[in-house]
Each structure stands twice: as structure tokens, then as C-alpha cells.
Steps between C-alpha positions, in 0.01 A plus 500: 500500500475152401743243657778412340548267231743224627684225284694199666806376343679215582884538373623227307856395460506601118444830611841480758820617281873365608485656842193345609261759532241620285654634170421890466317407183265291669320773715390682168342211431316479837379891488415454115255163635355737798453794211283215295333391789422845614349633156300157453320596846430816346349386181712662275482206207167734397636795468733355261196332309294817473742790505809363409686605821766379650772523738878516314793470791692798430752389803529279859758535742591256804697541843614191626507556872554081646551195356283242362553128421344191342185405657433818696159599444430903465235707540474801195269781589390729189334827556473842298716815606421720271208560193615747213271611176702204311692274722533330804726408783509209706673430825607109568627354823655164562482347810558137605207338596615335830706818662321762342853668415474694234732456257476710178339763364357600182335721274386494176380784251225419228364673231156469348549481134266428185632214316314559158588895515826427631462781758536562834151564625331651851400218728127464497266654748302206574864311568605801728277465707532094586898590536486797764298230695870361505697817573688584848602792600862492495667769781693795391910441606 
């Protein structure tokens, strides 16, 4: 397996809502940066020029374990859980950089689609391969 992408963040007050914390809003934001991030490591920009493949969000979830405020920095880990014939879950875990705390967690579900056919499609092979280089094995509960 391939370490981990990791993206820093540093929280900005814009991102705080009336309470003072970060606004829920704002870590979809941070896990949609570490998805972009993530697939730009993998190369996926040619896939979309030669096959037209990509990856549609069909849905993302966060738990918001801790608090975070203005000018914390964190620390968002990306990695894939699972590989189906045509989509794709990811795991994402914030932690703050200094502590190591973690602080939410998310997921994400994508599905690789055909823009010109309009269709979801299988994920390619050759892209398959580069992503179970990201995979963990997650322990049965």
C-alpha cells in the first residue's frame, strides 16, 4: 500500500459560523479539496481526456467528533475502503495538526460515469489498479 495522501488545512475565520467553531458546511469543503488532491496524485485528468471517465459524487457523510476554530491547522488523510465494478468509496479523517486528535470523519461515494454517453460506466482497469495501491483493509465489527 502506498502512504497516504495527506492535505493541510489551515481554518480560517470565514469558515467559523456564530458559535465560533468551524461551520458544518465547511468540512465538506475540506474532504471535497483532499478528494481533488487525491485524484490529481492519481492522474485521473487522462482518463477523462481519453475515455471520458469520471468520478460523479453520488453522496458524503461527516461525524463531527471535537471542535475546531479559526486558525487551527488540520491534517485530512484520504484513502480507499472499498473498489466496486463502478464506484468508489473513500474514507477521510480529520485530525488537528498539533494534537493529532482526530476530529471528524468522512466518507464519500463516487461513481465513474461517461459524460458524452451520459452513463454510469465500470472504472477502468488500468485506474484499478493505481487505486487498490490506496486501499486498507478495514476490520470486520
Amino acid at each position: 500500500m502506498k502512504s497516504i495522501p495527506e492535505v493541510e488545512i489551515f481554518v480560517r475565520f470565514c469558515e467559523t459560523d456564530a458559535a465560533g467553531h468551524v461551520n458544518n458546511t465547511s468540512y465538506f469543503l475540506y474532504i471535497e479539496e483532499a478528494r481533488t488532491k487525491f485524484f490529481d496524485i492519481l492522474g485521473t485528468d487522462e482518463y477523462k481526456k481519453k475515455l471520458d471517465f469520471y468520478f460523479l459524487v453520488a453522496s458524503v457523510q461527516c461525524d463531527f467528533l471535537k471542535q475546531v476554530f479559526a486558525k487551527q491547522k488540520l491534517i485530512l488523510t484520504t484513502r480507499v475502503s472499498k473498489i466496486g465494478t463502478k464506484s468508489l468509496h473513500l474514507e477521510h479523517i480529520l485530525k488537528l495538526a498539533k494534537t493529532g486528535e482526530t476530529v471528524a470523519k468522512g466518507s464519500s461515494v463516487l461513481v465513474g460515469f461517461n459524460i458524452k454517453k451520459q452513463l454510469s460506466v465500470p472504472i477502468p482497469n488500468e485506474l484499478r489498479v493505481c487505486l487498490e495501491q490506496y486501499t486498507v483493509c478495514i476490520p470486520i465489527q
